[in-house]
Structure formats: C-alpha cells, structure tokens
N, CA, C and O of each residue as an XYZ file, in Angstrom:
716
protein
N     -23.243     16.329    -36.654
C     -22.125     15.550    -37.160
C     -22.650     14.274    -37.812
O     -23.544     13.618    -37.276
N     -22.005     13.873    -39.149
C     -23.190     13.054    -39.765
C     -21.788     11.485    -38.641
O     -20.784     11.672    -37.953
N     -22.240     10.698    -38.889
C     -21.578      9.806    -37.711
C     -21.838      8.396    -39.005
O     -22.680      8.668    -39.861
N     -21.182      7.058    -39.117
C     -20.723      5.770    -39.917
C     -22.289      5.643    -40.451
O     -22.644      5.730    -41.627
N     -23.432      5.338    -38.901
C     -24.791      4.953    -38.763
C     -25.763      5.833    -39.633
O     -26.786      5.345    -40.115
N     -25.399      7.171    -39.819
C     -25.811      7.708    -40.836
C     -25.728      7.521    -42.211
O     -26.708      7.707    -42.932
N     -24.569      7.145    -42.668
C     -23.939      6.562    -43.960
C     -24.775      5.298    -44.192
O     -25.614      5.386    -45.088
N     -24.693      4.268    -43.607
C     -25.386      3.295    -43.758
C     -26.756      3.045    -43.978
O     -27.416      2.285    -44.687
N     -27.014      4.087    -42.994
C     -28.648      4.052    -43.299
C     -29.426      4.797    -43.855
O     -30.490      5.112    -43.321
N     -29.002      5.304    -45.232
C     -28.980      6.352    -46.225
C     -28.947      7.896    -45.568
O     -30.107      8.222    -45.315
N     -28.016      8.927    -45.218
C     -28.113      9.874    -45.317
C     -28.414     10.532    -46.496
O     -27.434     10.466    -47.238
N     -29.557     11.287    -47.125
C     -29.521     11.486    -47.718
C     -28.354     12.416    -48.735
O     -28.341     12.315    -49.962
N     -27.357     13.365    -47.900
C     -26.095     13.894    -48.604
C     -25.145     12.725    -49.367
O     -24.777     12.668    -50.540
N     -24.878     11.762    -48.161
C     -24.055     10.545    -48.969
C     -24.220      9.972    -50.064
O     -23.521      9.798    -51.063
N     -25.694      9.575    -49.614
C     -26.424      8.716    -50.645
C     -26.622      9.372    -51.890
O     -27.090      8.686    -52.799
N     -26.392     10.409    -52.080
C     -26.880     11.352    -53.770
C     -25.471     11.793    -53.957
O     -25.035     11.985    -55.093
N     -24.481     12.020    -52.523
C     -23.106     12.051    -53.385
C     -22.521     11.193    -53.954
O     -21.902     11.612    -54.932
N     -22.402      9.612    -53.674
C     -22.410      8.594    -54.498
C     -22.770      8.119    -55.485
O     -22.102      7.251    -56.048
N     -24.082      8.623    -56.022
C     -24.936      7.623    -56.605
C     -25.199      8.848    -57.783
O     -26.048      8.641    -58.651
N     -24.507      9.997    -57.768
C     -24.869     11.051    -59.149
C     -23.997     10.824    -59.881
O     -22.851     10.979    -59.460
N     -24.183     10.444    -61.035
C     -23.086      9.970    -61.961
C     -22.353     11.432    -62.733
O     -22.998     12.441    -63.019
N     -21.111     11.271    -62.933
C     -21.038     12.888    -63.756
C     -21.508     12.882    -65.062
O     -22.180     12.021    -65.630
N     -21.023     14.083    -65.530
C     -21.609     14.643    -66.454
C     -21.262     13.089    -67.652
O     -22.017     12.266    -68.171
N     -20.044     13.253    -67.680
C     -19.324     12.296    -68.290
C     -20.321     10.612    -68.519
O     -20.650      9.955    -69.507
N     -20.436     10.521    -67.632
C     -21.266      9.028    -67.307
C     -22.210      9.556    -67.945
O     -21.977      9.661    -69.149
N     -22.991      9.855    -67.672
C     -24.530     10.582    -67.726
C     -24.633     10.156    -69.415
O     -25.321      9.245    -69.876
N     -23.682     11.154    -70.226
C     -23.528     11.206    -71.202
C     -23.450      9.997    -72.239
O     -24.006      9.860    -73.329
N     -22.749      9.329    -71.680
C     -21.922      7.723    -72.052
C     -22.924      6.688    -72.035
O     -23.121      5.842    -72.908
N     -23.695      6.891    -70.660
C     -25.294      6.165    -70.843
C     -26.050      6.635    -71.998
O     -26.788      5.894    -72.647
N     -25.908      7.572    -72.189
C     -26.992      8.598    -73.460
C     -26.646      8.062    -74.730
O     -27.356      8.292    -75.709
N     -26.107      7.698    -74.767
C     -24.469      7.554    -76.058
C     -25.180      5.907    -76.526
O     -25.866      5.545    -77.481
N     -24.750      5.368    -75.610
C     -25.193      3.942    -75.512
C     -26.357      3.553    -75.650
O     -26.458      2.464    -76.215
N     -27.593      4.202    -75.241
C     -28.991      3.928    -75.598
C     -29.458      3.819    -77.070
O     -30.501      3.313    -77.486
N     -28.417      4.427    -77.794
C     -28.872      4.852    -79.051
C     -28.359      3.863    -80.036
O     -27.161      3.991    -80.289
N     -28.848      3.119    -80.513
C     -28.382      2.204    -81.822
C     -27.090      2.729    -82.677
O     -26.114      1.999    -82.508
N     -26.949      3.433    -83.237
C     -25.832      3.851    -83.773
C     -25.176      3.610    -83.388
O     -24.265      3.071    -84.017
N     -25.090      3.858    -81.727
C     -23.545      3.963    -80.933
C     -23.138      2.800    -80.016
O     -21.987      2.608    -79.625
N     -24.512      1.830    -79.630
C     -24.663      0.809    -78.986
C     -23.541     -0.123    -78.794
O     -22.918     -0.286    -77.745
N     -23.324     -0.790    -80.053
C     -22.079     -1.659    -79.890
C     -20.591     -1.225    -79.983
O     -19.622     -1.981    -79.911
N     -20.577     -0.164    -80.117
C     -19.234      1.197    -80.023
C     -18.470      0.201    -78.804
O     -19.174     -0.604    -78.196
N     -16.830      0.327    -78.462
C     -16.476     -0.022    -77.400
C     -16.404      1.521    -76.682
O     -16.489      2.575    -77.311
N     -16.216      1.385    -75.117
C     -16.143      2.255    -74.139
C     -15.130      3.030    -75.117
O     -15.676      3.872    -75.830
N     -13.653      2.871    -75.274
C     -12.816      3.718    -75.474
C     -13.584      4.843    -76.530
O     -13.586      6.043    -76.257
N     -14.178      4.343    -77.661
C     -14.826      5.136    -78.514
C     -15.857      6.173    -78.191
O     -15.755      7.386    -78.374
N     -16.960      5.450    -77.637
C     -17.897      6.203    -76.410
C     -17.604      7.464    -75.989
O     -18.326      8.457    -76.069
N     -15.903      7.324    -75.288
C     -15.495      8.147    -74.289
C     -14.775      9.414    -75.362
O     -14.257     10.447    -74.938
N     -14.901      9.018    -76.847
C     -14.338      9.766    -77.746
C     -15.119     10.471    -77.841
O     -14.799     11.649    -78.007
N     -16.500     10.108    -77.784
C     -17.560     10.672    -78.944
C     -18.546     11.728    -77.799
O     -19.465     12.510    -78.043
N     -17.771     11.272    -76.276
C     -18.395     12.180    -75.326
C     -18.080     13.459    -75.850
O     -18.881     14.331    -76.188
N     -16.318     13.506    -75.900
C     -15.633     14.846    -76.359
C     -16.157     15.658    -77.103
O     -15.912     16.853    -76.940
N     -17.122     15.172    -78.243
C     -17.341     15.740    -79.713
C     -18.551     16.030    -79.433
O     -19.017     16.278    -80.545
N     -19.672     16.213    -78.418
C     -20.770     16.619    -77.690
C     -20.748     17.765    -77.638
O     -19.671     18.264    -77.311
N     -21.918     18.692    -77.935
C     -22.195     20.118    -78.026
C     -23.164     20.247    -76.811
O     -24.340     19.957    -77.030
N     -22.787     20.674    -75.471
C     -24.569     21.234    -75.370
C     -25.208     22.422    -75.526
O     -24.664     23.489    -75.812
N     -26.508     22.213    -75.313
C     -27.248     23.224    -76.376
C     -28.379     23.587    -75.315
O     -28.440     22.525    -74.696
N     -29.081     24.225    -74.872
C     -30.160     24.882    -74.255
C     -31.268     25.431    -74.667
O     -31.278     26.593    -75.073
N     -32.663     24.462    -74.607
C     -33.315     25.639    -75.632
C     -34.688     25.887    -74.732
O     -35.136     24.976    -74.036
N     -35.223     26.991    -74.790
C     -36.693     27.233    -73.887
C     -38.516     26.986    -74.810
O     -38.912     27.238    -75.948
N     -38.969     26.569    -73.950
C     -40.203     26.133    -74.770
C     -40.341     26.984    -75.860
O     -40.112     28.184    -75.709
N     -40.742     26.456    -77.127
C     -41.521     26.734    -78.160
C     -40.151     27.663    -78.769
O     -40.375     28.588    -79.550
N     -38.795     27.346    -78.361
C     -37.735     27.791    -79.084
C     -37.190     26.929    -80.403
O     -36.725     25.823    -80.127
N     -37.196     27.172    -81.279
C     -36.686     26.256    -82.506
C     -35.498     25.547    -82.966
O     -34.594     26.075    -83.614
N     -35.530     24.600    -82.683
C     -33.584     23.718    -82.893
C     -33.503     24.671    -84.081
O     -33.185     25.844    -84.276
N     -34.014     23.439    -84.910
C     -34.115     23.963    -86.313
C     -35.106     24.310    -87.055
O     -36.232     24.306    -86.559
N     -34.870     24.773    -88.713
C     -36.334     24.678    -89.594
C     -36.779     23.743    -90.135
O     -36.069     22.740    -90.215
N     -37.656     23.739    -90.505
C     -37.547     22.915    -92.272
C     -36.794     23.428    -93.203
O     -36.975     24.632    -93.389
N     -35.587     22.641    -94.199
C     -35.050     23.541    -95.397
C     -33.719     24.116    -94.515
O     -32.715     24.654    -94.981
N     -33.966     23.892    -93.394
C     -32.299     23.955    -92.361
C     -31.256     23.974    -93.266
O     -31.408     24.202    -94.466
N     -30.245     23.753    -92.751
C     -29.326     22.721    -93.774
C     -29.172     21.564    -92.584
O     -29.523     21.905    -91.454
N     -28.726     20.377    -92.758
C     -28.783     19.398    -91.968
C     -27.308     19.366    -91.463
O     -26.563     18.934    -92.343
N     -26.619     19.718    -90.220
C     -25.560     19.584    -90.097
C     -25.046     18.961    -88.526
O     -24.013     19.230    -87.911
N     -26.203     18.015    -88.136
C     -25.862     17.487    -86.832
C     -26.775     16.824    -86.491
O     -27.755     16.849    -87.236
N     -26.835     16.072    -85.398
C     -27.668     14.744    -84.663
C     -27.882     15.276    -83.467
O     -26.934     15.844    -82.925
N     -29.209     15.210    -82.771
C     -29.614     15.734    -81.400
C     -30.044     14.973    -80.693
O     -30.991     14.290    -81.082
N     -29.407     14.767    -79.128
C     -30.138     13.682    -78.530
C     -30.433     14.934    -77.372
O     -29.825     15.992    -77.214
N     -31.496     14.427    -76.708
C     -32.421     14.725    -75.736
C     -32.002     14.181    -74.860
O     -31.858     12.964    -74.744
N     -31.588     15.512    -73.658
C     -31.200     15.219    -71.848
C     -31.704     15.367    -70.945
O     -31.219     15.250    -69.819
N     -33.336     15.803    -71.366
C     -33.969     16.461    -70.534
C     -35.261     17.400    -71.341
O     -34.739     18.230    -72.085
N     -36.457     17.450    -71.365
C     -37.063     18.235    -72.097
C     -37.964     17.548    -72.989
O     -38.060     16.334    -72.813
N     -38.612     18.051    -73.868
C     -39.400     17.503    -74.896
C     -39.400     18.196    -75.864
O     -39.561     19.415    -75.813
N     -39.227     17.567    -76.869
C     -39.125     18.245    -78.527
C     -39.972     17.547    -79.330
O     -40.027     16.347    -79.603
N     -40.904     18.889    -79.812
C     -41.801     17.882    -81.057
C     -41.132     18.546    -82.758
O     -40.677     19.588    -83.231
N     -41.452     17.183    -83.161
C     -41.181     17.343    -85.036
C     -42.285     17.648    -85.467
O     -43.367     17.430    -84.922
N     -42.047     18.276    -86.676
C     -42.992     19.338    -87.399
C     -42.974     19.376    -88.731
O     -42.081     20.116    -89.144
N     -43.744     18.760    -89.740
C     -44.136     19.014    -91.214
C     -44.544     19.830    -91.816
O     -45.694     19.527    -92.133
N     -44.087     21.373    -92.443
C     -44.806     21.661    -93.173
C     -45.108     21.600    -94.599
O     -44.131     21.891    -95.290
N     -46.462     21.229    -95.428
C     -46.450     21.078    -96.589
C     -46.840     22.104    -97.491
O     -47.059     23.225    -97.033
N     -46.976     21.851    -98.892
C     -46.992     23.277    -99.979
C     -47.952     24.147    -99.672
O     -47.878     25.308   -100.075
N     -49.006     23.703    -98.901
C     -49.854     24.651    -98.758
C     -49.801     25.520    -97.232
O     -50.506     26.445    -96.828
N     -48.486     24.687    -96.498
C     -48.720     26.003    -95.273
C     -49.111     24.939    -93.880
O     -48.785     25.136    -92.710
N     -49.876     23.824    -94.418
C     -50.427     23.572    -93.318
C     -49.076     22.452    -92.469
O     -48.129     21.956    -93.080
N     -49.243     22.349    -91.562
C     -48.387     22.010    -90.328
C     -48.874     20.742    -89.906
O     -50.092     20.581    -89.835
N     -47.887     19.578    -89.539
C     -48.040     18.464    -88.941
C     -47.335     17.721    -88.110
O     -46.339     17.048    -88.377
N     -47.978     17.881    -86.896
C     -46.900     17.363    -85.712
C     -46.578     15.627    -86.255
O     -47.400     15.051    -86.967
N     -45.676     15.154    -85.937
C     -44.979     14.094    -86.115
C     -44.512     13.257    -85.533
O     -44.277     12.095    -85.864
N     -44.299     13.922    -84.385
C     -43.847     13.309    -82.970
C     -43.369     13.983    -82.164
O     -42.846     15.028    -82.551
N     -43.356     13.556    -80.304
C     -43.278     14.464    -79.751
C     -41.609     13.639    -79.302
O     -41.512     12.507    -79.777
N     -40.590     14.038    -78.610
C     -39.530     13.337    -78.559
C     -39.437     13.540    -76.809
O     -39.895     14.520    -76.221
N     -38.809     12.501    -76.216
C     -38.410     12.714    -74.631
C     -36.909     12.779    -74.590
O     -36.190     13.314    -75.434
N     -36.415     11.965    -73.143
C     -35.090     11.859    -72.525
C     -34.524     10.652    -73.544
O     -35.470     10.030    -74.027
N     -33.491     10.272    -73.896
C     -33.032      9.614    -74.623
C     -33.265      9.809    -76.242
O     -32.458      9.215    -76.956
N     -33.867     10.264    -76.621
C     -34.746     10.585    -77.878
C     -33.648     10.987    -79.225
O     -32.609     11.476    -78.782
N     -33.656     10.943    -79.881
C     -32.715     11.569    -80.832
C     -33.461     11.715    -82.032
O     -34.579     11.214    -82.146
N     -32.888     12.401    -82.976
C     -33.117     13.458    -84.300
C     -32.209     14.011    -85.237
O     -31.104     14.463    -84.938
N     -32.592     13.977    -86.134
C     -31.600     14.774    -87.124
C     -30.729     13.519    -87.861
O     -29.869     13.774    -88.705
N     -31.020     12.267    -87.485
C     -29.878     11.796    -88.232
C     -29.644     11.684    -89.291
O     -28.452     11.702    -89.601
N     -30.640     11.519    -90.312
C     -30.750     11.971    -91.329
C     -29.820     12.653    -92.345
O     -29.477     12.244    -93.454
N     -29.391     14.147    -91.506
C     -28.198     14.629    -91.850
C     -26.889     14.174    -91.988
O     -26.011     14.376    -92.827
N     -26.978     13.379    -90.765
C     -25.196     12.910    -90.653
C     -25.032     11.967    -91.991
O     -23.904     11.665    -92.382
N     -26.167     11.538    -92.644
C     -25.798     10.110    -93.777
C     -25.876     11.194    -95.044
O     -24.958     11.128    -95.861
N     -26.641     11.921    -95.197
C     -26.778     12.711    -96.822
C     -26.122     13.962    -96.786
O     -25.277     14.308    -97.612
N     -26.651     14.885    -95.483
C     -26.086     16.531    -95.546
C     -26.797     17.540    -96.471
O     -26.231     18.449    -97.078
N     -28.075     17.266    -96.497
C     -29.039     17.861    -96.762
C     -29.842     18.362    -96.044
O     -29.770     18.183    -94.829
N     -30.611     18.960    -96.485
C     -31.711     19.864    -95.978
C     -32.673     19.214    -95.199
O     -33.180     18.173    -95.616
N     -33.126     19.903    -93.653
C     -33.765     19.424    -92.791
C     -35.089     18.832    -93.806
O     -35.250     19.337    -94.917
N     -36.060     17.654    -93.274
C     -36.717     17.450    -94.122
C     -38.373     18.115    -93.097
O     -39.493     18.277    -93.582
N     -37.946     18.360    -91.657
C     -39.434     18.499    -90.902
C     -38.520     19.866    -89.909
O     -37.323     20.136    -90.011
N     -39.618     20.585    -88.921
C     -38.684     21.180    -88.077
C     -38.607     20.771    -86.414
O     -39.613     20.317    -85.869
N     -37.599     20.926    -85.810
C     -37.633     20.722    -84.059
C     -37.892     21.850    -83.460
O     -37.244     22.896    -83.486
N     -38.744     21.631    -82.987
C     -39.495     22.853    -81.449
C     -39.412     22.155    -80.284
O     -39.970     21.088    -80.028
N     -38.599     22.883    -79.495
C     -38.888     22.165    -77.838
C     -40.296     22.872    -77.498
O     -40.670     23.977    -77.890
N     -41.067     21.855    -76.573
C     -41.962     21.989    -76.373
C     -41.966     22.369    -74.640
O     -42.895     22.949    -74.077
N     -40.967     21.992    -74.114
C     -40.877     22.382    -72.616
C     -39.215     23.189    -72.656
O     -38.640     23.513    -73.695
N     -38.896     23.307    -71.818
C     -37.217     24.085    -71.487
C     -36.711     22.280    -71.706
O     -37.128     21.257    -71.164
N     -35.542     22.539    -72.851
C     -35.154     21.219    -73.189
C     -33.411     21.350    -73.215
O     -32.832     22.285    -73.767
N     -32.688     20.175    -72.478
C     -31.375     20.064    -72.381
C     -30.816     19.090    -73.801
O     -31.140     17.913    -73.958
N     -30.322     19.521    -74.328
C     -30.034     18.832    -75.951
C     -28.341     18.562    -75.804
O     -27.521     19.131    -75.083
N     -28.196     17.610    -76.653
C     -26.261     17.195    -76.906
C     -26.513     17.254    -78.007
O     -27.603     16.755    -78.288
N     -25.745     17.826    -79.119
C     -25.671     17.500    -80.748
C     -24.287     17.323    -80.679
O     -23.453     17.859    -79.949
N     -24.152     16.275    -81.778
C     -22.680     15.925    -82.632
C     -22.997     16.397    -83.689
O     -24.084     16.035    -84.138
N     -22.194     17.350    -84.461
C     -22.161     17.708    -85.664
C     -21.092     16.767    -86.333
O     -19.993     16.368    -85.947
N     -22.171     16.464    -88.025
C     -21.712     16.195    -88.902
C     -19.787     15.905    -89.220
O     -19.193     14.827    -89.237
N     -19.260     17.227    -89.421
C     -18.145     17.589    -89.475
C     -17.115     16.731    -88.403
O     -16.039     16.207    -88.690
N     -17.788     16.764    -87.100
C     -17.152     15.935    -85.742
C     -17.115     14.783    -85.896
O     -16.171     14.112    -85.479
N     -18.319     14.186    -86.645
C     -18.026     13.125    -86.685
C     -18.090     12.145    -87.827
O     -18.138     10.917    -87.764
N     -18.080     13.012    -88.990
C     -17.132     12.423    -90.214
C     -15.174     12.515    -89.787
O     -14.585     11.468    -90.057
N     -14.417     13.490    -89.273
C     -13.623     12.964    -88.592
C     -13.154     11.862    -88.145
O     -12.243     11.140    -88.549
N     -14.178     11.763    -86.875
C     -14.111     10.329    -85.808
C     -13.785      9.444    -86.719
O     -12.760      8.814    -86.977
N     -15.103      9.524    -87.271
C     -15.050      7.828    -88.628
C     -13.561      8.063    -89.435
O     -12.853      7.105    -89.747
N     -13.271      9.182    -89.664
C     -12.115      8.583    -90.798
C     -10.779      8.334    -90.061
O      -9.830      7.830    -90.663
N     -10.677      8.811    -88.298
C      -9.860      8.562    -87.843
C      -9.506      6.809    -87.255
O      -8.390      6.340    -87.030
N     -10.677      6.200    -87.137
C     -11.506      5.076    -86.670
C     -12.566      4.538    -87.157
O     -13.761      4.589    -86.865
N     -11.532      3.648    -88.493
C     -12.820      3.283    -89.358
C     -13.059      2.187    -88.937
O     -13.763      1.601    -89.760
N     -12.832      1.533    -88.011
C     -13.680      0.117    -87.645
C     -15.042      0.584    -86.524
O     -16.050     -0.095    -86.332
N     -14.668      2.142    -85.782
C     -16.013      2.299    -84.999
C     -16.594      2.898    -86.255
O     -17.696      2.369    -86.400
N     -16.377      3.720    -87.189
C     -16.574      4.031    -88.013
C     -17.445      3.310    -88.811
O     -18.507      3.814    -89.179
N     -17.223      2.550    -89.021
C     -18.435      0.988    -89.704
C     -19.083      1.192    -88.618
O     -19.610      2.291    -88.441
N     -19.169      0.310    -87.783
C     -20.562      0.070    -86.783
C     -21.094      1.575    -86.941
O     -21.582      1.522    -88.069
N     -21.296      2.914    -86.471
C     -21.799      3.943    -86.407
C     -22.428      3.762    -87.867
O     -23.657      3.819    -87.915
N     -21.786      3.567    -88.977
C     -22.837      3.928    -90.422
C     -23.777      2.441    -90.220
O     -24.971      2.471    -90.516
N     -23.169      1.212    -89.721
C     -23.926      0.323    -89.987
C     -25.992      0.609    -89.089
O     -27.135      0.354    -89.468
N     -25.285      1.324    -87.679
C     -26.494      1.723    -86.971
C     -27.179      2.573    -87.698
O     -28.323      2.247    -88.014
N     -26.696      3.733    -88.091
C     -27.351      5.127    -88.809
C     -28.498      4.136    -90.009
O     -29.722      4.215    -89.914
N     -27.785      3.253    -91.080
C     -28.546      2.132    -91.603
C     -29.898      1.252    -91.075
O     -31.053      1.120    -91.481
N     -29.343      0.886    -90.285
C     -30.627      0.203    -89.336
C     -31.686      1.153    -88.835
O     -32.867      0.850    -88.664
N     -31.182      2.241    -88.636
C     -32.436      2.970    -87.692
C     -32.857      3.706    -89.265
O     -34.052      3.998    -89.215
N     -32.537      3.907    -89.982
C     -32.987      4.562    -91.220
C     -33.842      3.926    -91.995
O     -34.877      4.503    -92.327
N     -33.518      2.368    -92.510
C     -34.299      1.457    -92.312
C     -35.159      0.771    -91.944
O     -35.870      0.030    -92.624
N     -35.184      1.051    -90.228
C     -36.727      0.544    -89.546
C     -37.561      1.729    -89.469
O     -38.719      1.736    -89.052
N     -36.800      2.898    -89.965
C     -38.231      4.133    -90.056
C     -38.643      4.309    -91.442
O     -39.674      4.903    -91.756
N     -37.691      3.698    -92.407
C     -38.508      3.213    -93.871
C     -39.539      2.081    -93.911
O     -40.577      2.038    -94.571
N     -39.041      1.184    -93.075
C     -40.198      0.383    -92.826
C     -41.310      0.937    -92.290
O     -42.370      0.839    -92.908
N     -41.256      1.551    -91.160
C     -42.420      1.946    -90.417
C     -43.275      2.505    -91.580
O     -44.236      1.887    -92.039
N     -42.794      3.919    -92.103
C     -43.172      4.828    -93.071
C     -44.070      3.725    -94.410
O     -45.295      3.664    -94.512
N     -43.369      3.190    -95.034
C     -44.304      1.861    -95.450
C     -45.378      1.581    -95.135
O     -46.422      2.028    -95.609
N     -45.266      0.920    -94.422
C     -46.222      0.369    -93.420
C     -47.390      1.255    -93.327
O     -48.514      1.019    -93.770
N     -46.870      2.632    -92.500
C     -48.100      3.512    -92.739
C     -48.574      3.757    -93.670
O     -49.739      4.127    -93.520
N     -48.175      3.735    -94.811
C     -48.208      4.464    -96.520
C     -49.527      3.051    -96.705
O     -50.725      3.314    -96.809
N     -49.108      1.955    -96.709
C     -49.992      0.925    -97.156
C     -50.887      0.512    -96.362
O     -51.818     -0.185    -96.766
N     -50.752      0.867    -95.130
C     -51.798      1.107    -94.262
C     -53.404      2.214    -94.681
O     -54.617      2.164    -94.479
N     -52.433      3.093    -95.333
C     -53.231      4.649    -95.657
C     -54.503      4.212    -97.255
O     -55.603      4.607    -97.641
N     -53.621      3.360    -97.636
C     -53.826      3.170    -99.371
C     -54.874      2.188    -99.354
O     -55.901      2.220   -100.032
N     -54.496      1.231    -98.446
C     -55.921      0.289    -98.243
C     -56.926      0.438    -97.146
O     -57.683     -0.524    -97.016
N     -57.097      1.488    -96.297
C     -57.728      2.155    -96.378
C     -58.987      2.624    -97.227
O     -60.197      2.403    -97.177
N     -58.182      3.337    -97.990
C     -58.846      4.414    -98.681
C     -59.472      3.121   -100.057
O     -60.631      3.110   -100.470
N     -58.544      2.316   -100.459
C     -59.283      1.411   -101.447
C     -60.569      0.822   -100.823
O     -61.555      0.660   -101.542
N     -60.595      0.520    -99.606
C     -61.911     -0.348    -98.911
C     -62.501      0.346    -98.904
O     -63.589     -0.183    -98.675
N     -62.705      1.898    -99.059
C     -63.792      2.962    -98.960
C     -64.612      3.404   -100.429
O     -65.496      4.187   -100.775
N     -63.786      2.453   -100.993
C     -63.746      3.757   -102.987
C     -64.248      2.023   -103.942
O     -64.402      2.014   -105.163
C-alpha cells in the first residue's frame, strides 16, 4: 500500500505520474524552442499543436529527397537525422547531423520549392511536421501570429545566410593564401 510517506519521499510511480508532461505540453515546449514560434502567444502555440503531423521513421529511412517537392517543416522528438547534398557528379555530402529539438525543411514553408539537400534518420527517429498548406492557413486566419512566424522563418534564414557566407569567404581566402 503506497502510504502519504511514500509520496513525499519520491515514490517513484507518483513522482513520474506528476512530473510527465502530456503529449500536448511536450509538444508546446517543442513549439517554443524554435525561433519562428518563440514569441507566438500560448493561445497560438496551442493552435499550431493541432496542425502537428506525427511521423515515424527507422534508421537510414528517408524523410525526404533531394528535388522533393518542399511541402512541410520537421522538428525532431526524439532520434537523429542527418542532411545530405548531392552534387552533379553523384558525390554525397553530409551537412549535418540533427537531434531533439532540431528542425528542417523550412525552407519550404517561405518559397515551396524543391528540397534543396535530403533527410535520413540516422537512428529510429520521432518527427512532428507542419505542412505548408496548415500553415499558410493559420497565417491567413491570424495575421498578427502570422507576422511573427514569417518574421522568425526570416531570421533563421538569415543567420544561415550568414553562416553560409562566412563559410564561402572563409573557403576563398583560404584558397587565395595558398595560390
């Protein structure tokens, strides 16, 4: 019989029935980590839980291709997903490997074009995607969360143009100090 003194002094049943957030929460934290959605208020959040796909994929199973069509945003719940380049000649270039919180694809949600790299989970990976379609909706139903969401998609698009830069002129002088 678990008895008050048990409760208090962590049973372990209590203590993990309390303290597991649902699915819902879980999600809403996920939601929130991510720039895009960061300064979103709760009510919106709790919108954009709704419009959540999940998705299941097993190692070395493929989200997508390269040349996809781009029609959704993937965040990572669990698992690892690496990005993948291939160029004219065939050859292949990992890009990054992605964890828990991680996201991808956004890309799509701003143009709606063609994947530009591909996603491979690399372990058994728990994925949420919002598609495109879901959430051009949202925005036109709620164009003030609607702004903030394009203003984030901007920023994070932006500091990976920067980065990309950066590397590019990183690469170039380089190669001038050698030549």
């Amino acid at each position: 019989m678990i008895t008050n003194k048990d409760i208090r002094h962590g049973s372990n049943f209590w203590t993990n029935f309390f303290k597991t957030p649902t699915e819902s929460e879980d999600l809403e934290l996920l939601l929130k980590q991510i720039p895009t959605f960061e300064e979103l208020k709760s009510k919106y959040i709790k919108q954009l839980v709704d419009l959540l796909h999940n998705r299941e994929y097993q190692p070395n199973e493929n989200i997508f291709l390269q040349n996809d069509p781009g029609i959704g945003l993937f965040i990572i719940r669990e698992g690892e997903v690496k990005i993948s380049h291939k160029d004219e000649d065939g050859n292949t270039y990992d890009l990054a490997v992605l964890t828990r919180g991680d996201f991808f694809g956004e890309m799509a949600m701003m143009e709606g074009d063609v994947r530009s790299a591909s996603a491979t989970a690399v372990k058994k990976s728990n994925l949420v995607a919002i598609f495109k379609p879901d959430l051009d909706e949202f925005i036109d139903q709620n164009l003030k969360a609607g702004i903030t969401i394009l203003k984030g998609f901007a920023r994070i698009l932006s500091t990976r143009l920067k980065k990309a830069n950066e590397e590019y002129f990183n690469l170039f002088s380089e190669q001038n100090k050698g030549g």
